[in-house]
C-alpha positions, 0 to 999 in steps of 0.5 A: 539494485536494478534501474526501474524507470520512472524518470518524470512520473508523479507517485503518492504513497499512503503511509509512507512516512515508515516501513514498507511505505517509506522504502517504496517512496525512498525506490521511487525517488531512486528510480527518477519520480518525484513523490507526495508522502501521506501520513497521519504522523505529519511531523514524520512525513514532513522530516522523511520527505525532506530528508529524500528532497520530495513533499510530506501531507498529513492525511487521514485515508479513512476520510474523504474531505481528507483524501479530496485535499490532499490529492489536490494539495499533491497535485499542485505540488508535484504536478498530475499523478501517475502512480498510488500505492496505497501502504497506510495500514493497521493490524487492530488487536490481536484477539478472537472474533468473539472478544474484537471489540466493533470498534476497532474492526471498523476502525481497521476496515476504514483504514485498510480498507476504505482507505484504497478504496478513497485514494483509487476514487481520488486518482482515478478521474486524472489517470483516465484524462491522461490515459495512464497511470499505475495504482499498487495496493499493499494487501497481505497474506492474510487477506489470502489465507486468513491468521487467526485472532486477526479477522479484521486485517485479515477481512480487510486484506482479503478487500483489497485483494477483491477490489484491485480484481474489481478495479482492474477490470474496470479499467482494463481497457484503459492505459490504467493498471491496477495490481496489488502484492501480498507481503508475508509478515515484514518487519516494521514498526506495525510489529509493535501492534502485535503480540509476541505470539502472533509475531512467531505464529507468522513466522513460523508459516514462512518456508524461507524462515525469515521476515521479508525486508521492505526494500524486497517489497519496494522493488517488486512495487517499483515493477508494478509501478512502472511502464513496462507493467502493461499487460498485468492487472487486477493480479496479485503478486505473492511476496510471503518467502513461500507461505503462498504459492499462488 
């Protein structure tokens, strides 16, 4: 594994009680960071970030009170924050748009998307005080290319590619950077909100023929995350063994 500094810097990973959330929190530690983990599962939070000696919130990204309290909570706990990776996420049902039920294409627009959006907010006004930070969204290759019966993810990825654009630009002049990665399918425990058929359908677009691990996408983040990411920002770093060349 390569050595990533990030001795004496202060992160929050949404989601971070599992998968691809979990590996980021568990490279960070690694790389000499102290970390708040958020999740909704906060029995999980709590056990997974005491077990790597860090702090687990129970948080709900889709709601502002919610993100204002902990982002103060985690302050106070682990001191002013630097980094935001933003990993919490769900896939909604796998269906075509004509049978997507309104509910669950808001319910998943409000955690893939709004959810960024609200953790940005929080963190932003210190990162500009201090003048440094690093804010990493989890997209997907959906949100590039689009995986039929799968809209509302796919919509929302798309989100977060456009607002890491948006906000990367905002804040260009600042010492803040703001990137995102565009993982292929990883697998996870967000499988299990999948169909068999669309599991396969994912694969089967990978070149490389195989799901990527989530220490792959934990290491390409950890670069993002860490100083000697200076002039890259508002970009959007490909991880999808191949599907997407660009």
């Amino acid at each position: 594994m390569n050595q990533i500094d990030l001795k004496g810097r202060r992160a929050i990973v949404t989601g971070g009680a599992r998968g691809i959330g979990l590996a980021v929190a568990e490279r960070f530690v690694a790389s000499g960071a102290r970390v708040a983990i958020w999740d909704r599962d906060a029995t999980t939070a709590a056990a997974e970030a005491d077990r790597i000696g860090q702090v687990g919130l129970a948080v709900d990204v889709a709601d502002p009170a919610g993100v204002a309290k902990a982002y103060e909570r985690s302050e106070a706990l682990i001191g002013p924050i630097d980094i935001l990776v933003t990993s919490a996420g769900i896939t909604g049902p796998n269906l075509p748009v004509e049978d997507y039920p309104v509910a669950a294409w808001r319910q998943v627009l409000d955690v893939d998307l709004t959810g960024p959006f609200l953790c940005s907010q929080a963190v932003i006004p210190g990162m500009r005080t201090r003048d440094y930070g690093r804010i990493v969204h989890i997209a997907s290759i959906a949100g590039k290319e689009g995986n039929p019966n799968a809209s509302a993810y796919s919509a929302a990825k798309a989100g977060v590619i456009s607002l890491t654009k948006s906000l990367g630009k905002e804040l260009a002049q600042t010492g803040i950077r703001v990137n995102c990665v565009t993982p292929a399918a990883v697998r996870t425990e967000i499988f299990d909100q999948m169909t068999d058929q669309h599991i396969q359908y994912m694969l089967s677009k990978i070149p490389m023929g195989r799901f990527g691990l989530a220490t792959e996408i934990a290491a390409m983040i950890a670069w993002l995350a860490s100083e000697e990411c200076s002039f890259s920002t508002g970009a959007t770093f490909d991880l999808s063994g191949g599907r997407a060349v660009y």
